[in-house]
N, C-alpha and C positions, 0 to 999 in steps of 0.2 A: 504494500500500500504506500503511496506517496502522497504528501500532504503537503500544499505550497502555501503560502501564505507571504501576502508582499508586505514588507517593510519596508518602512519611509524612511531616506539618509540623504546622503551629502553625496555629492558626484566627485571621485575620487579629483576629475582634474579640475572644481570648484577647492577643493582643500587645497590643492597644489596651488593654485592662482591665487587663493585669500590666503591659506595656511600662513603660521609663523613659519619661523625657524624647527621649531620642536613636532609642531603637527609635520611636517615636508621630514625631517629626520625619523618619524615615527612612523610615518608611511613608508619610507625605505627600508626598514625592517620587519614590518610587520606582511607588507604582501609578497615579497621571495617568501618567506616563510611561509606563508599561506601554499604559493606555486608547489611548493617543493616540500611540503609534511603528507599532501595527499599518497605516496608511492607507499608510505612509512606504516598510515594510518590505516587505509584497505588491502594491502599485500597488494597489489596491481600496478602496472605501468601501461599507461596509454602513451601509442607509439602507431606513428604511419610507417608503412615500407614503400619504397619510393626505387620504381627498376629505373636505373641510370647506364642508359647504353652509348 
């Protein structure tokens, strides 16, 4: 079962254009982080194969 439900926020590149210093440093670590915990957190790697002739 999948259940969505939308949540009201900020547009990542509205933080980045008004953001301080702290909010723009705090989005740099916080969404690699986010990218890159999925492989960790479900055992899986999403990956395209791409034939290069």
């Amino acid at each position: 079962m999948l259940i969505v439900e939308w949540l009201d926020g900020v547009l990542l590149s509205r933080m980045l254009a008004q953001g301080g210093p702290f909010d723009r440093a705090r989005i740099g670590i916080v969404v690699p982080r986010f990218l890159l915990s999925g492989p960790t957190k479900v055992g899986l790697l999403y990956g395209e194969l791409i034939d290069i002739y």
